[in-house]
C-alpha positions as a LaTeX table, in Angstrom:
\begin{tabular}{lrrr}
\hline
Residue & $x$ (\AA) & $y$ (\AA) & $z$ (\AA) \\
\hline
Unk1 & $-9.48$ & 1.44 & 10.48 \\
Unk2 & $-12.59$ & $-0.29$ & 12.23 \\
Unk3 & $-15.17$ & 1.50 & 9.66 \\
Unk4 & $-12.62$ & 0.37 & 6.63 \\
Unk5 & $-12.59$ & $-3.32$ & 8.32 \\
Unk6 & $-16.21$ & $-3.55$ & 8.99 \\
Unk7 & $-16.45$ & $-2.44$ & 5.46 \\
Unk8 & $-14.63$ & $-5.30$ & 3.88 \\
Unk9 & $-16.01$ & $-7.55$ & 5.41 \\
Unk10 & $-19.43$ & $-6.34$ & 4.43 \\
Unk11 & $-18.24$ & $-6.74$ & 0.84 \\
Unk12 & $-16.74$ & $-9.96$ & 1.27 \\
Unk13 & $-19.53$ & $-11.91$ & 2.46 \\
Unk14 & $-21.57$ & $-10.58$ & $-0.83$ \\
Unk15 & $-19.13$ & $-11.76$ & $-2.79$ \\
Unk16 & $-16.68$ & $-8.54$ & $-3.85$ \\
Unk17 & $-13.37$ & $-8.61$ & $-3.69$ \\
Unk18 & $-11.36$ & $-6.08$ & $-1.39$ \\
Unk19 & $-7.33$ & $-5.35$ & $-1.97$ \\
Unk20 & $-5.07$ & $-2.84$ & $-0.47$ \\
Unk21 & $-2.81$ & $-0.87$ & $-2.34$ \\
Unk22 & 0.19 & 0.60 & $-0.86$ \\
Unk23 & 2.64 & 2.86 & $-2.91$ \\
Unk24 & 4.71 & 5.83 & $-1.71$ \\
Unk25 & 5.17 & 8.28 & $-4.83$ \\
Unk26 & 4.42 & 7.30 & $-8.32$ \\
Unk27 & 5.23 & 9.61 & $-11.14$ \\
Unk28 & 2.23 & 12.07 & $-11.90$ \\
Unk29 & 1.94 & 15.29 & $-12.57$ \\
Unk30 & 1.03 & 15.89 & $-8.95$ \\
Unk31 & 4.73 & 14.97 & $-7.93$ \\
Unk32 & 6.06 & 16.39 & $-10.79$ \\
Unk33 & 8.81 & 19.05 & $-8.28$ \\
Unk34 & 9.55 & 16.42 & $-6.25$ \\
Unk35 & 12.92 & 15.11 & $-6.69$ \\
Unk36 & 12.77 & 11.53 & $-5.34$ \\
Unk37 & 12.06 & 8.34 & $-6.72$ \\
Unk38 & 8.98 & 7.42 & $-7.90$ \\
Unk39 & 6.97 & 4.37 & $-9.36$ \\
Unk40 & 5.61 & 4.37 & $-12.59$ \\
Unk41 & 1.87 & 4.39 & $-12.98$ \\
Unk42 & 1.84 & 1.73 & $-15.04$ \\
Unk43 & 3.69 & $-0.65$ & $-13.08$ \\
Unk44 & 1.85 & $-0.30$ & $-10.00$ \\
Unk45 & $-1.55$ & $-0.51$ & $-12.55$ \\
Unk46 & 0.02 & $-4.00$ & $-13.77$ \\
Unk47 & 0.82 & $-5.02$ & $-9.98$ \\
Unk48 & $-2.77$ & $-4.07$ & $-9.08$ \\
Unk49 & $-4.01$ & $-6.41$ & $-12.28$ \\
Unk50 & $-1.94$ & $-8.78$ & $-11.01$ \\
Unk51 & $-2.74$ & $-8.87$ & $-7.59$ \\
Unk52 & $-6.23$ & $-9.28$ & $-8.33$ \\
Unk53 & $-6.22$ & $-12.22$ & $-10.98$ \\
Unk54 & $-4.04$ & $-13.77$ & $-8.00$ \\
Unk55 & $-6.90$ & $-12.82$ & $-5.00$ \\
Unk56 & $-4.17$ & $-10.64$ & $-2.73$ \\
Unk57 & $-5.45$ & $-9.01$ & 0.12 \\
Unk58 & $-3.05$ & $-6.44$ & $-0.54$ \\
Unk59 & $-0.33$ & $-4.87$ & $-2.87$ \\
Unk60 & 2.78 & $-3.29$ & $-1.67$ \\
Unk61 & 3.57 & $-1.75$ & $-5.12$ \\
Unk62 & 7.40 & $-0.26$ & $-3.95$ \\
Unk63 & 10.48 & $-0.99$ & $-1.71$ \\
Unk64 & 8.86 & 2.20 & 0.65 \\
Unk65 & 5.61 & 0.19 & 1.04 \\
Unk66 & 7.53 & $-2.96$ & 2.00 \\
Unk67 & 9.81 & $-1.32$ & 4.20 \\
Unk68 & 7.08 & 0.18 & 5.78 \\
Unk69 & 4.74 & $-3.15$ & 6.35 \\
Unk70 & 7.43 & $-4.79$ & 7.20 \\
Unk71 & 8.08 & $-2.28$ & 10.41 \\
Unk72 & 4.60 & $-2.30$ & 11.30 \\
Unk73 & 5.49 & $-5.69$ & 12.81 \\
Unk74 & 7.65 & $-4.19$ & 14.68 \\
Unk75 & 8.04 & $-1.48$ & 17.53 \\
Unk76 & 7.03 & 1.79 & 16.79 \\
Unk77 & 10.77 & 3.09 & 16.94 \\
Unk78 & 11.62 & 1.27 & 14.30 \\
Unk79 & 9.09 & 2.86 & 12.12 \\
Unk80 & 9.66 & 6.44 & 13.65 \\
Unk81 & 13.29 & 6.30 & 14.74 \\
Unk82 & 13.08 & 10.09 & 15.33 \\
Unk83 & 10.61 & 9.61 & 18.41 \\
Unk84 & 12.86 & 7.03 & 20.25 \\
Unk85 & 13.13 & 7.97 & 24.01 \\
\hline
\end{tabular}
């Protein structure tokens, strides 16, 4: 995470933009046997378009992603409820 921040920042102060996408599975041929819901590649392409013309930092593309970011707030059992002590 350090070597992706210090990154980013290197590209910001020359000017480049840098967003974060965040999507769980998205409908592909790689996740073709998977039975569970999926986003569609071209929605989470139009989300990305749109998240740039807007200057986000980052995308959360699908309820999973949100639900996820949204836990990272709080504490870790949350997240992994199957660790709790």
């Amino acid at each position: 995470m350090v070597t992706h921040q210090r990154n980013a920042q290197d590209l910001f102060a020359q000017g480049t933009h840098v967003m974060a996408l965040h999507v769980g599975l998205m409908d592909t041929d790689m996740t073709a046997g998977m039975n569970a819901p999926k986003s569609s590649p071209v929605d989470v392409a139009a989300q990305v378009m749109d998240g740039l013309e807007a200057g986000e930092l980052e995308v959360l593309a699908d309820e999973s992603s949100r639900r996820v970011r949204a836990a990272l707030a709080g504490p870790l059992t949350e997240l992994y409820p199957n660790v709790a002590r």
